[in-house]
C-alpha positions as CSV (number, residue, x, y, z in Angstrom):
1,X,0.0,0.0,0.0
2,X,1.5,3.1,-0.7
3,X,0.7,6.7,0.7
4,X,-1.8,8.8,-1.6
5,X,1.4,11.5,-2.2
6,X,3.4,8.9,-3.1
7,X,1.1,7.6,-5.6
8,X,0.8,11.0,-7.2
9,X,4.2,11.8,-7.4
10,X,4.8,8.1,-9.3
11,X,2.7,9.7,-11.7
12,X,4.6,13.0,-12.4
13,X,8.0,11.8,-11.6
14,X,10.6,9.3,-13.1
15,X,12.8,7.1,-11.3
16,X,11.1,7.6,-8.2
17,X,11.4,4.7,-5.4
18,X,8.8,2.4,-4.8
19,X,8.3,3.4,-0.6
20,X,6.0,0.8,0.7
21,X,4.1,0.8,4.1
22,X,4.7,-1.2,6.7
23,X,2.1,0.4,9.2
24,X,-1.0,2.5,8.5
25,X,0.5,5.8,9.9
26,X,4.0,6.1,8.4
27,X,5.6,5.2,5.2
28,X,8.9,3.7,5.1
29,X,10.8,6.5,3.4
30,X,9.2,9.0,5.8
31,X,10.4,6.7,9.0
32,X,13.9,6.6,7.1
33,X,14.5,10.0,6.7
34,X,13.7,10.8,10.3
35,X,16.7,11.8,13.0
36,X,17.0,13.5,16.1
37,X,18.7,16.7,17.2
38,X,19.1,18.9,19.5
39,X,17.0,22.0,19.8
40,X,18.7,25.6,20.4
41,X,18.2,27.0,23.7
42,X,15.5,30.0,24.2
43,X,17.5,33.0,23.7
44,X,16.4,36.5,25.1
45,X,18.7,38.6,22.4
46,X,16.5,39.8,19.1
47,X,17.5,41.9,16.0
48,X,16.2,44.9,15.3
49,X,16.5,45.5,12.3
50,X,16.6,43.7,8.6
51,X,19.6,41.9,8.0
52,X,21.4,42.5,11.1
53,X,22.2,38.8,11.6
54,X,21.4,36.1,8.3
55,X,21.0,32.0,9.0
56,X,22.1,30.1,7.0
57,X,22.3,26.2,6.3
58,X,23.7,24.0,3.2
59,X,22.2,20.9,2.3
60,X,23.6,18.0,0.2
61,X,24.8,16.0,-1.6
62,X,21.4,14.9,-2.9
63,X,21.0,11.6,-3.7
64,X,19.6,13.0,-7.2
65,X,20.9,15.7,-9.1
66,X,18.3,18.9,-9.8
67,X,17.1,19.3,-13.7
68,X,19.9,22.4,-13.8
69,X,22.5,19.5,-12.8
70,X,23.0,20.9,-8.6
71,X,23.8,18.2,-5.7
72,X,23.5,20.7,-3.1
73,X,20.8,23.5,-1.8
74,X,21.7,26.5,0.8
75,X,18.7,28.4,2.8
76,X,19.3,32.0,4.3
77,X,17.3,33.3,6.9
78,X,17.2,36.9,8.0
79,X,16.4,36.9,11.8
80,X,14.4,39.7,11.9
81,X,11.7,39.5,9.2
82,X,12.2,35.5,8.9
83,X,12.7,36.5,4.7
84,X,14.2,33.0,3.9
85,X,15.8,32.6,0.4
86,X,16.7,29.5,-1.4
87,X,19.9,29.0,-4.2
């Protein structure tokens, strides 16, 4: 059985992984994909103004290259008015 998402993405994508159920609730690729971290500590100290202090994260290597050919994604985050851009 697979999840309904999963079914419509099989439809729209190629080479897409056959993720099959093993309980009612959650899919095997969602259970796969799942890890645990630590959470930041409440911090009292806020910007106050637009891009006083940017995020930022990088993600990859994907295990599947984008249509333009990129392994890797990086957010930014401005702390202040939460703009998040994505290259």
């Amino acid at each position: 059985m697979q999840h309904g998402a999963f079914k419509m993405l099989r439809e729209m994508v190629t080479g897409l992984l056959d993720f099959l159920t093993k309980h009612h609730d959650v899919c095997r690729g969602c259970a796969s994909e799942r890890y645990t971290k630590s959470s930041f500590s409440n911090s009292d100290n806020r910007t106050t103004g637009i891009l006083d202090l940017i995020h930022f994260d990088i993600c990859g290597t994907m295990s599947h290259v984008s249509l333009s050919g990129y392994e890797y994604y990086v957010t930014f985050i401005d702390d202040h008015s939460k703009k998040t851009w994505t290259f």
